[in-house]
C-alpha positions as CSV (number, residue, x, y, z in Angstrom):
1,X,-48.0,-23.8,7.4
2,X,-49.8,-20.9,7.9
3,X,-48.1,-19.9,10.8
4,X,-44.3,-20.4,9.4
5,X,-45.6,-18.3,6.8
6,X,-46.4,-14.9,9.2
7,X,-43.3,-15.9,10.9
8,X,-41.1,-15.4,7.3
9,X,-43.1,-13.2,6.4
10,X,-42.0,-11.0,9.6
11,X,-38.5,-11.6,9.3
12,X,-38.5,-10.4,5.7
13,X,-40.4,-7.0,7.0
14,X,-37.9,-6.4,9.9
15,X,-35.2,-6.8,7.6
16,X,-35.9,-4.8,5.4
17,X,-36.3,-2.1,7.8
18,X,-32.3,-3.0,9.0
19,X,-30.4,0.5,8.4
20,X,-27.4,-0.9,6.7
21,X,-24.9,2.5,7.0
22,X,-24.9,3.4,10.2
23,X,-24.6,6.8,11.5
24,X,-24.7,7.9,14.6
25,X,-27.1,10.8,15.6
26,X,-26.1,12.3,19.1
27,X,-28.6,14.1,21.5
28,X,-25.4,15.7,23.3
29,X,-23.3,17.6,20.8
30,X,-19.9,17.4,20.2
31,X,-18.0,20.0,22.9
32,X,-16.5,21.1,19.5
33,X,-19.8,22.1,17.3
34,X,-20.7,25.1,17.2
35,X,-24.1,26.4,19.1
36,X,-24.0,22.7,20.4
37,X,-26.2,21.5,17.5
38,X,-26.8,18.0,17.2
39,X,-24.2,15.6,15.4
40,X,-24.4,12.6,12.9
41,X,-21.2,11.1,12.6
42,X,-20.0,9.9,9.6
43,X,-16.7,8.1,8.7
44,X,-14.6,10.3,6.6
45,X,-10.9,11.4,5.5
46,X,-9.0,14.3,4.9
47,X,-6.2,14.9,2.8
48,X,-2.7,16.5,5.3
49,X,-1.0,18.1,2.1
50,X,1.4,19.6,5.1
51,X,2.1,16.6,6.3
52,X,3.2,14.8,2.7
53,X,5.2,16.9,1.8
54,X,7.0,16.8,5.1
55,X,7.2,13.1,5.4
56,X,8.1,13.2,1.2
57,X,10.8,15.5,2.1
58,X,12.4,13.1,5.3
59,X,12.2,10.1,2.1
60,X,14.0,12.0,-0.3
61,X,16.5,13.4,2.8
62,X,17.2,9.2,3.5
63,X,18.0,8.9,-0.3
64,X,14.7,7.6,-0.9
65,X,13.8,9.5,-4.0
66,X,11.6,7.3,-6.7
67,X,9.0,8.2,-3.8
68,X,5.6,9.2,-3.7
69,X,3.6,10.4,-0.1
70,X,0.1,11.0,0.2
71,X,-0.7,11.0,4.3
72,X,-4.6,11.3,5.6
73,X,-6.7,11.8,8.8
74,X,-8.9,9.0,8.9
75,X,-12.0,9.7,11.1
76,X,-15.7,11.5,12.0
77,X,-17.4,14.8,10.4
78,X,-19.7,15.8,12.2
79,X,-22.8,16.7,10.3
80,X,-25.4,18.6,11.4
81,X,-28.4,16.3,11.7
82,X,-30.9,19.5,10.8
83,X,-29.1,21.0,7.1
84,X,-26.3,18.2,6.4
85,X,-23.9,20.8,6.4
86,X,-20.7,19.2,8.4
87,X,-19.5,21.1,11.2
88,X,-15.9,19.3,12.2
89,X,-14.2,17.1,11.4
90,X,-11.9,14.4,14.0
91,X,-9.3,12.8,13.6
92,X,-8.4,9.3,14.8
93,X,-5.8,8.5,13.1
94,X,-3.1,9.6,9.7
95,X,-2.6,7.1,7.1
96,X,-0.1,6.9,4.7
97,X,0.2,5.8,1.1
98,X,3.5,5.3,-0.1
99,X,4.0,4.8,-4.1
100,X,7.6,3.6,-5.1
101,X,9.2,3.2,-8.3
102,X,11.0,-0.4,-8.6
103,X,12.9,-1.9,-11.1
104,X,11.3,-5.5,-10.8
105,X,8.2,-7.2,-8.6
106,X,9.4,-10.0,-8.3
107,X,11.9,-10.0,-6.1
108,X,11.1,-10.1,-2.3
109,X,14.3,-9.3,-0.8
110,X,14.5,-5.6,-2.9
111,X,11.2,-5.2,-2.2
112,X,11.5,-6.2,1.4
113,X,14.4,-4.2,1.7
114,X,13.3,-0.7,0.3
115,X,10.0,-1.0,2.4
116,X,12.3,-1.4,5.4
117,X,13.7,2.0,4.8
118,X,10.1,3.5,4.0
119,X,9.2,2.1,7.3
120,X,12.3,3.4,9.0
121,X,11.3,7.0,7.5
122,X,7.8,7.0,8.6
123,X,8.9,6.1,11.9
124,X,10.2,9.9,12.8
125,X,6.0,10.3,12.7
126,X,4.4,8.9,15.3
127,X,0.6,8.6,16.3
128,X,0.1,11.7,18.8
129,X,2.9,13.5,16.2
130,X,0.4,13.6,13.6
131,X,-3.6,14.0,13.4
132,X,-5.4,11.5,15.5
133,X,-4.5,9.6,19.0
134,X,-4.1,5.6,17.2
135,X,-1.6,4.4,14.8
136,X,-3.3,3.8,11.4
137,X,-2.1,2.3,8.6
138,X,0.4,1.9,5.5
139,X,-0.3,1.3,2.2
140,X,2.6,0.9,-0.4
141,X,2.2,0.6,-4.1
142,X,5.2,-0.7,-5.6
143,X,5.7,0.0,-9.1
144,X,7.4,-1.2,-12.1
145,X,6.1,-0.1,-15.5
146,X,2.6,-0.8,-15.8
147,X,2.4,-3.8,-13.2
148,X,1.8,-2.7,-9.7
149,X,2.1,-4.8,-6.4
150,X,-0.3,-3.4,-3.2
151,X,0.2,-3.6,0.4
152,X,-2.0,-2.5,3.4
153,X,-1.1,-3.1,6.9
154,X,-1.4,-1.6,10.2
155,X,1.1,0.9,11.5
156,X,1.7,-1.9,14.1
157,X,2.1,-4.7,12.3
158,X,4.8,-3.0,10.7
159,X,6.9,-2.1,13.6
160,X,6.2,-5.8,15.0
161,X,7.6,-7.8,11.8
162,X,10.9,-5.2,12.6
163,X,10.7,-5.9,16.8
164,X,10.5,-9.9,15.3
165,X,13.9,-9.1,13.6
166,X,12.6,-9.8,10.2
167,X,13.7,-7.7,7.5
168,X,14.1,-8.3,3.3
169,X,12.5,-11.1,2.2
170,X,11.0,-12.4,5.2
171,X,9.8,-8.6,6.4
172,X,8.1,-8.1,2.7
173,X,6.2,-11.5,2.9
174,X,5.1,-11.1,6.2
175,X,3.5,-7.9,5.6
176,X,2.4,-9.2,2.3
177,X,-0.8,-10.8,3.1
């Protein structure tokens, strides 16, 4: 008894000891830090103002205008490991966040077919044409009133439903999960 005792007893101890975020400190800076000071790397985003209002402009131009673009650069600050003070920022990939004005949510083929032409719209911007070497993701808020209806899904599951030939109903459900 004794012994299974010490034995929970060190379990408990290591455990509690477990760092649960996880930043990485780096001996070897970042080629990009200035002096070459030591990095901790923490997740992070950055709002690409530039970048909405480009990719708001190409909805609108495609007739899409109860739109709303907000696009981001998901990926690493790195912090200085001495003051805390953050020293870059990179970027791995741009996300998007589409918000769009609908009449109804209930109806999978509108919904379907409006985010087809979102998709078809953010297509003109590529990962490696925007901040950060992957695809990221797509989130779209449709909107009616005061009820709202999420989605979140890789850039690449998007473009696969569309490869897959889906589109209205069948294109909204898949990527509704």
């Amino acid at each position: 008894m004794h012994k299974v005792f010490i034995l929970i007893s060190t379990i408990l101890l290591a455990a509690c000891n477990f760092q649960r975020s996880t930043p990485r400190l780096v001996n070897e800076a970042a080629s990009n830090t200035p002096g070459n000071q030591p990095c901790s790397f923490n997740w992070a985003t950055q709002p690409l103002p530039d970048l909405s209002a480009r990719v708001l402009a190409a909805m609108q131009a495609a007739g899409l205008n109860s739109i709303g673009v907000n696009a981001e650069a998901y990926g690493e600050n790195c912090t200085d490991a001495r003051t805390s003070k953050t020293l870059s920022f990179t970027a791995m990939e741009t996300d998007f966040h589409v918000t769009a004005q609908v009449k109804v949510l209930t109806d999978p083929r509108q919904l379907g077919d409006l985010l087809e032409r979102i998709l078809l719209v953010l297509d003109g911007f590529p990962a490696g044409s925007t901040p950060g070497p992957l695809p990221g993701y797509i989130g779209v808020s449709f909107q009616a009133g005061d009820d709202e209806l999420h989605l979140w899904f890789p850039v690449v599951d998007g473009a696969s439903a569309r490869d897959q030939g889906l589109h209205g109903a069948a294109l909204f459900e898949r990527l509704h999960k």
